[in-house]
C-alpha positions as CSV (number, residue, x, y, z in Angstrom):
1,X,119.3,123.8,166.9
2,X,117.5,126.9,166.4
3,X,118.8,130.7,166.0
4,X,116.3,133.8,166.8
5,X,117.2,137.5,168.2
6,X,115.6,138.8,171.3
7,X,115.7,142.3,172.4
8,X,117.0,142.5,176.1
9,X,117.7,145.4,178.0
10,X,117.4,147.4,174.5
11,X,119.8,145.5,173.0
12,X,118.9,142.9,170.4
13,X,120.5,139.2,171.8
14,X,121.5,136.4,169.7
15,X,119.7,133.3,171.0
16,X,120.4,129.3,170.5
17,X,117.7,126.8,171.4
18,X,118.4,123.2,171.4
19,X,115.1,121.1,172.0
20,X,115.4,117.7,173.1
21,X,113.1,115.2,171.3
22,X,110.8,113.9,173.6
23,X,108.8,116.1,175.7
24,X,109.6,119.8,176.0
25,X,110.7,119.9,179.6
26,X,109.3,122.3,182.4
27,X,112.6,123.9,183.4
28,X,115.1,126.2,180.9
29,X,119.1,125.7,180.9
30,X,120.4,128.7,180.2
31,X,124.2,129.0,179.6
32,X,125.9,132.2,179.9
33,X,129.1,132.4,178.1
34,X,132.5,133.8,179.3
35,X,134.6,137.0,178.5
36,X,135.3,137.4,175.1
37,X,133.8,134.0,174.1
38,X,129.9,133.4,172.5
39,X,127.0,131.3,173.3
40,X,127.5,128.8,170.7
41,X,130.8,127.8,172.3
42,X,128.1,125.5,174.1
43,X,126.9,123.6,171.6
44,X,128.4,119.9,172.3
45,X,127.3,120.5,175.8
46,X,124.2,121.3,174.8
47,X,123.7,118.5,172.3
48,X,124.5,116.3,175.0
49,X,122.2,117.4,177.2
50,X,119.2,117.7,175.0
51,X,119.7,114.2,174.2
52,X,119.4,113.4,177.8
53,X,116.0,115.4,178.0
54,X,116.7,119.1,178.7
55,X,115.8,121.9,176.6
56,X,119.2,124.4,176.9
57,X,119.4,127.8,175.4
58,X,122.4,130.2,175.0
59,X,123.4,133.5,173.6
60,X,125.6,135.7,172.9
61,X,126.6,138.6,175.5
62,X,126.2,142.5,174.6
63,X,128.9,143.6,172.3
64,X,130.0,139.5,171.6
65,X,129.0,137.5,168.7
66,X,126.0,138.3,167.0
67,X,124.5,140.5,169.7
68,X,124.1,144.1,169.4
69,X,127.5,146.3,170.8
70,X,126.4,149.6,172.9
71,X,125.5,152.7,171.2
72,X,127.8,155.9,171.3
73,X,129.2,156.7,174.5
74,X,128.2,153.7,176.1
75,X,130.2,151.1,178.3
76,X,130.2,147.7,179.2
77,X,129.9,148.2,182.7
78,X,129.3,144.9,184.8
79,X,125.9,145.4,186.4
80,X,124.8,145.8,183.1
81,X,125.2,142.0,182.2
82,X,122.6,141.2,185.3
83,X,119.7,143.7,183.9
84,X,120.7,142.0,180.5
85,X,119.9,138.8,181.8
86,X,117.0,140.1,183.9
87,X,115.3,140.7,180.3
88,X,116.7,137.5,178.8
89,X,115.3,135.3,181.8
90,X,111.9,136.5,181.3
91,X,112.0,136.3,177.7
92,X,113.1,132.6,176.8
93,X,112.4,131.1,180.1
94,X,108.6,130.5,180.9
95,X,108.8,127.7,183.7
96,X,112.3,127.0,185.9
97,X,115.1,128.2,185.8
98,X,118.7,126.5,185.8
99,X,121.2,129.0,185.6
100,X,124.7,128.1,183.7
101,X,127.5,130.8,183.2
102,X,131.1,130.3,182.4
103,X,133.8,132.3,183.9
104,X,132.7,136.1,183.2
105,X,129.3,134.6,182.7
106,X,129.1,132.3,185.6
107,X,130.0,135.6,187.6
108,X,126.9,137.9,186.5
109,X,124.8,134.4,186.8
110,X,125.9,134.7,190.8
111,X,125.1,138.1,191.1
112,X,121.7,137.1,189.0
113,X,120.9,134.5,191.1
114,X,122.0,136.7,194.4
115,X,120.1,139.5,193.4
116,X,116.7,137.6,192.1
117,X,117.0,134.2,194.6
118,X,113.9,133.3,194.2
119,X,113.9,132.9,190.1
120,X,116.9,130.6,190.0
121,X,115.8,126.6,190.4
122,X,119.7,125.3,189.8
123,X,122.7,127.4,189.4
124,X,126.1,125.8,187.9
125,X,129.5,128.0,187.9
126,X,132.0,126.6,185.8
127,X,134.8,128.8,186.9
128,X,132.3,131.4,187.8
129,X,133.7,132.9,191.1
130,X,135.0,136.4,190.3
131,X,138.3,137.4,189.2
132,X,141.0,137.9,191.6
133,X,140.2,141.6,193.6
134,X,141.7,144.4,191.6
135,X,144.6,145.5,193.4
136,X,144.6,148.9,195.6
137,X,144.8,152.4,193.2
138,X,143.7,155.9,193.4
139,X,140.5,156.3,192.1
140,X,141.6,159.0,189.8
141,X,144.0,157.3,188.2
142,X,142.0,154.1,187.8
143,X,139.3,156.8,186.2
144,X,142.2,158.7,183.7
145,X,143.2,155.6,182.8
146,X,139.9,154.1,182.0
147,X,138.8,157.4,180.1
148,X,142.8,156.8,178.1
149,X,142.0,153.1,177.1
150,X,138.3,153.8,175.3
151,X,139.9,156.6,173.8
152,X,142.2,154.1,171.9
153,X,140.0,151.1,171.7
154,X,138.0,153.5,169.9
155,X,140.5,154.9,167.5
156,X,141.7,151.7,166.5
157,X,139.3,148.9,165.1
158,X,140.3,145.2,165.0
159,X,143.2,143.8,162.9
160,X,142.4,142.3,159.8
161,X,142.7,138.4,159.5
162,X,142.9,137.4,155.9
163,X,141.3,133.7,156.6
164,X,139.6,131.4,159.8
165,X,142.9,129.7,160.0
166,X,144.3,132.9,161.0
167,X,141.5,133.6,163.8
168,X,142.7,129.7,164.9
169,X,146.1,130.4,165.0
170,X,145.4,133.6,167.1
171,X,143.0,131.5,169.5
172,X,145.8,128.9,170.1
173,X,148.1,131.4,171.5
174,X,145.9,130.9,174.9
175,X,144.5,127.3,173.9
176,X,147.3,125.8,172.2
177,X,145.0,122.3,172.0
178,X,142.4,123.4,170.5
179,X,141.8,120.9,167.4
180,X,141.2,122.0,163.3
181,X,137.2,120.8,163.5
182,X,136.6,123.2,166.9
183,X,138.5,125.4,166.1
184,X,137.7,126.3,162.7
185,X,134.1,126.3,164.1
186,X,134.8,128.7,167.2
187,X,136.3,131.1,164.7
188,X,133.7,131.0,162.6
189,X,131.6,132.1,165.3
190,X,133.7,134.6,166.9
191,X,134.5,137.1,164.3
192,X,132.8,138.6,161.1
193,X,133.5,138.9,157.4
194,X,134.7,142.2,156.1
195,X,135.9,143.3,152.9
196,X,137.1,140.1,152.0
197,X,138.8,139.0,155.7
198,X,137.5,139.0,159.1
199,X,137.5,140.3,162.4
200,X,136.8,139.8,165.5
201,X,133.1,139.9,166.5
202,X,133.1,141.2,170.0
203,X,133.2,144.8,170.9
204,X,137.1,146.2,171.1
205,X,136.0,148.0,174.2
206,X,135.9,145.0,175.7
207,X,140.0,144.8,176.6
208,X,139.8,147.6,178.5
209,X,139.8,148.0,182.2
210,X,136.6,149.6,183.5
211,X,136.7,152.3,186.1
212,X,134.9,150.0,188.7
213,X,137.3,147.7,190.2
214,X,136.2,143.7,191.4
215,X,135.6,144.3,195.1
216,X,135.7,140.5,197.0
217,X,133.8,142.1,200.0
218,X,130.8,143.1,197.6
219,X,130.8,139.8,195.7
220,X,130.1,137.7,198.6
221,X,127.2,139.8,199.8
222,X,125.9,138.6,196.6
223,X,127.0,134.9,197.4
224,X,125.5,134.9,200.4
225,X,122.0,135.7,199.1
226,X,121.7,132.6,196.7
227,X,119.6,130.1,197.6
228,X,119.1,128.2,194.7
229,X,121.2,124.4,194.9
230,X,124.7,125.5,193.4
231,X,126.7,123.4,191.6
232,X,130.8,124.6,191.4
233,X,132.8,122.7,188.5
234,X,136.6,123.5,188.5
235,X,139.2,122.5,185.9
236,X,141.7,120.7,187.5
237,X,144.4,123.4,185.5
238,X,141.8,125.8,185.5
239,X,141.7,128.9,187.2
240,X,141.4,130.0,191.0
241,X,141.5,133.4,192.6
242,X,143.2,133.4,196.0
243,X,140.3,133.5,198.6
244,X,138.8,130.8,196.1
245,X,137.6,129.4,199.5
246,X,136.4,131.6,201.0
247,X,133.6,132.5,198.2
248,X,133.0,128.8,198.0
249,X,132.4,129.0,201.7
250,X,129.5,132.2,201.3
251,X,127.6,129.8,199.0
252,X,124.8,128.6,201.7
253,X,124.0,125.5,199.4
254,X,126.8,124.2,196.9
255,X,128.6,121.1,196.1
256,X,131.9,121.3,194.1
257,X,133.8,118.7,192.1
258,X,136.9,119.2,189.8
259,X,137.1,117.6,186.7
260,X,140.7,115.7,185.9
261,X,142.7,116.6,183.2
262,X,140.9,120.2,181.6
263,X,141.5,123.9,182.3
264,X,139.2,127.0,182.2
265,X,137.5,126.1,179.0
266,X,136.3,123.0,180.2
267,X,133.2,123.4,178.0
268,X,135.4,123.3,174.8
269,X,137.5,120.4,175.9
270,X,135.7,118.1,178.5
271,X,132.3,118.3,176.6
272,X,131.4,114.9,177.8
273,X,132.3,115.0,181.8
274,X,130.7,118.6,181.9
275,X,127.3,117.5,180.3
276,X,127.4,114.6,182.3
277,X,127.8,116.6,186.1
278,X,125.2,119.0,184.6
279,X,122.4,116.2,183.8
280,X,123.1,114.8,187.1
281,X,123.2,118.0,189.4
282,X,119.6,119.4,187.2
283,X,118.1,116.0,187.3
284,X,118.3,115.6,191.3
285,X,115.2,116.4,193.0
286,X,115.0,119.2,195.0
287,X,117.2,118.7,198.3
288,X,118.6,116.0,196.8
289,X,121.6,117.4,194.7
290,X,124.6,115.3,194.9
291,X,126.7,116.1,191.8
292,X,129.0,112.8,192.8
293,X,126.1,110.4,192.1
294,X,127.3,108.8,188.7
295,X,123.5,107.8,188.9
């Protein structure tokens, strides 16, 4: 595993490369993380695959982890994760692409591969299909409300948290599974040291609700325009918005398959099964991606 920084977009990115051992293969895999998690949260996915041959690199989203939050009067607006990624692609990935992205990261990796189809070799979206459409408000009041909510996330910084165990405890109030060992490790990842505690590491702005709502209709023009093989991994308790169907049905070439037992954060907790549909979907020839093929 190697750690560098790469400016992107004019923000400097924390990068993770794991090489495999033989020969340094043609194609990239390039995992995007979800909201409010960091690239490293793919590392035993990525272990497993570099041992299998690939050479997989992740990083950490503007104002998560180790990358670089936006400047004064800045926001994280979500067409700004694609011109991130725009920079990052032609940065750390020379030869083929194979797109991964997470939830929040699987969904600028769709509007990545929609908007540049011709850069994308293999695309996988681990519950990476949009949120659910914002529900109907007045623009104006979406707006006040937006311009309210920086306005605090601003005024008030992270808690403190006197130890990691802390972070952990905090993290299992949505992932009451998670084990000491990951744990422990996630935290360490996701927040900072300061003045003799921590806090968390991405960008407070982040919790609020940005003036732009999700619009279905506009995310499946998008769909539509990716052409790259797409693999869609569900959780079996994961997540799914309620036209889940219909934006699997704009995808003009993707297989799905549903992994037992594992929710959202299947990366975390099905390590093994999710490496193992990933190596077989990337390892396909072209035209010939069945991600059912134990082969």
């Amino acid at each position: 595993m190697h750690e560098s920084h790469v400016r992107a977009n004019g923000l400097l990115h924390h990068v993770i490369t794991w090489e495999p051992e033989g020969p340094r293969p043609d194609a990239t895999v390039l995992c995007a993380h979800g909201f409010l998690d960091v690239g490293h949260s793919f590392r035993q996915v990525a272990e497993r695959l570099a041992a299998r041959g690939h050479r997989v690199v992740a990083f950490d989203w503007r104002g998560h982890g180790e990358t670089e939050w936006i400047g004064a009067g800045g926001y994280y607006h979500f067409m700004d994760y694609v011109a991130d990624l725009a920079d990052l692609v032609d940065a750390l990935v020379p030869g083929p692409l194979h797109l991964v992205g997470h939830s929040m990261g699987g969904t600028a990796a769709a509007l990545f591969a929609g908007t540049f189809p011709s850069r994308v070799d293999r695309l996988v979206l681990l519950e990476g299909l949009g949120p659910e459409e914002a529900a109907p408000a007045s623009p104006p009041e979406r707006t006040a409300r937006w311009v309210e909510a920086v306005r605090k996330a601003r005024a008030k910084p992270h808690r403190r948290m006197a130890t990691l165990e802390e972070a952990l405890a905090r993290m299992r109030v949505q992932n009451p599974e998670l084990p000491d060992d990951l744990g422990l490790e996630l935290a360490a990842r996701s927040t900072r040291e300061v003045d003799g505690g921590y806090e968390w590491s991405f960008d407070p702005i982040h919790r609020t609700r940005g003036p732009y709502p999700f619009r279905t209709e506009t995310f499946l023009a998008f769909l539509r325009a990716i052409r790259a093989p797409t693999l869609l991994v569900d959780g079996e308790e994961g997540y799914r918005a309620a036209d889940h169907a219909d934006r699997i049905a704009a995808l003009p070439h993707a297989d799905r398959i549903e992994l037992p037992n594992v929710g959202h954060m299947m990366h975390w907790f099905a390590p093994d099964a999710v490496a193992r549909a990933l190596h077989v979907f990337l390892s396909k020839p072209a035209g010939d991606a069945d991600p059912d093929d134990p082969t």
